[in-house]
ZAMI-439225 format. One line per field, with one value per residue (C-alpha): residue number from 1; x, z negated, y; residue in one letter. Coordinates in pm, whole numbers, plus 32768, in hexadecimal, padded with zeros to 4 digits. Each point is the difference from the previous one (the first is absolute). Example, Ala and Ser with C-alpha at 12.3 -4.5 7.8 and 13.67 -1.06 7.14 Angstrom:
resi: c(1; 2)
x: c(84CE; 8089)
z: c(7CF4; 8042)
y: c(7E3E; 8158)
resn: c(A; S)
END
This chain:
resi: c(1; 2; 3; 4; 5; 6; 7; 8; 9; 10; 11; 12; 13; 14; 15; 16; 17; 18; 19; 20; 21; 22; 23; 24; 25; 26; 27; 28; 29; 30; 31; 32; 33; 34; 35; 36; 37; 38; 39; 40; 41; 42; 43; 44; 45; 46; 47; 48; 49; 50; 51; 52; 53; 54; 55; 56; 57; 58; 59; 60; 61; 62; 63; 64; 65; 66; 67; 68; 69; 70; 71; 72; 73; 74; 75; 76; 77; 78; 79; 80; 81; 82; 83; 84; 85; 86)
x: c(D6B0; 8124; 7F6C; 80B6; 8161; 80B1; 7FB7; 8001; 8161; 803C; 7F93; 810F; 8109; 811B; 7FDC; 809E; 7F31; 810A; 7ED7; 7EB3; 7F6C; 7EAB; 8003; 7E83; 7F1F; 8099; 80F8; 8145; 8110; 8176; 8070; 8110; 807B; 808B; 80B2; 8179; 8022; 7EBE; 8025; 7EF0; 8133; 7FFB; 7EE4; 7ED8; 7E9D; 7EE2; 7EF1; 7E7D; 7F23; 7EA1; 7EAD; 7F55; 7EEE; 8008; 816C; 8125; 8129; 8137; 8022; 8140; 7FFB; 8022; 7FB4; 816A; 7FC9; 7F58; 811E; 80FF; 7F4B; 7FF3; 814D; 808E; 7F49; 8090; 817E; 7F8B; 7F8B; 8155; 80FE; 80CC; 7FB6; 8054; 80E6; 7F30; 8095; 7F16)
z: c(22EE; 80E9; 812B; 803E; 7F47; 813B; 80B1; 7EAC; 7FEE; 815D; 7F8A; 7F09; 8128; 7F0E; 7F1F; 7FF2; 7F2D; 7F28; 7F4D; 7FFA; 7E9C; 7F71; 7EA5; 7F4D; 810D; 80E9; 80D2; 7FD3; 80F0; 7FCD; 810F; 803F; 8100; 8154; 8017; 7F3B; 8020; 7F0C; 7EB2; 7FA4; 80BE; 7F39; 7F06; 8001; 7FF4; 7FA2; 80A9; 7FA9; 8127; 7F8F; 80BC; 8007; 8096; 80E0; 8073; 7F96; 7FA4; 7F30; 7EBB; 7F2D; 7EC4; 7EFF; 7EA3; 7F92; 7F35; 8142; 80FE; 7EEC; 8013; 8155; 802D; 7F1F; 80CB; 8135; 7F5B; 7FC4; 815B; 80B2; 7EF4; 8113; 811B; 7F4D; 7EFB; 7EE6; 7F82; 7EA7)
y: c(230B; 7F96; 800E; 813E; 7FDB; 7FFA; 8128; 80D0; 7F93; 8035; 81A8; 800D; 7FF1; 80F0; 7ED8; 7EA5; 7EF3; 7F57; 7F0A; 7FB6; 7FAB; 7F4E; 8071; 7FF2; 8005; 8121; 803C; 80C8; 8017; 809D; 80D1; 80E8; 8125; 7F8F; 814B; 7FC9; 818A; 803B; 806E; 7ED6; 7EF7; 7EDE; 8056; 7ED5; 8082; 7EFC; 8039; 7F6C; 7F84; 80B0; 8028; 814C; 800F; 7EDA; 802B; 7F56; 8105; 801F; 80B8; 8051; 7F5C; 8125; 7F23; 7FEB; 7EAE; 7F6B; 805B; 7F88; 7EBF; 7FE4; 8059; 7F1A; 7EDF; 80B7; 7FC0; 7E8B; 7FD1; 808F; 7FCD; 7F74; 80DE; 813A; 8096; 80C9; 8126; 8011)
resn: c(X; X; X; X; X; X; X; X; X; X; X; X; X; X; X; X; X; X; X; X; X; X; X; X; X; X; X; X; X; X; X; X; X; X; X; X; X; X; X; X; X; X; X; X; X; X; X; X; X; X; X; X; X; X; X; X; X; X; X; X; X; X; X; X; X; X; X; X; X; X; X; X; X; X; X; X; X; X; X; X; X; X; X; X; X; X)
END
């Protein structure tokens, strides 16, 4: 299913991708506003890679248990790139 990763990144262009994360078969990646001035500035948004109906695209991850996992292996990942507020 990666064959088109790239470019659906490349559509998310008021979004910075912090991580990208393999976690049971799919993946997720973190991402956050570009734009300092937003009232999302600073906030991290997982994201799932999906395919519907043939086409690779991006979906918010809206099970809280599942974000909080991901997240937390987000923190592990960049424990030294970023400071967590939790």
């Amino acid at each position: 299913m990666d064959n088109n990763k790239d470019e659906i990144l490349e559509t998310m262009e008021d979004f910075d991708v912090l991580d990208e994360i393999d976690y049971e078969g799919a993946t997720y990646f973190a991402m956050t506003p570009i734009d300092d001035d937003s009232d999302e500035a600073g906030e991290v948004f997982i994201m799932k890679l999906v395919e519907i109906d043939g086409a690779e695209m991006l979906e918010s991850v809206e099970d809280d248990e599942l974000f909080d996992k991901i997240y937390e292996i987000f923190k592990e990942n960049n424990k030294d790139e970023f400071d967590f507020a939790d």
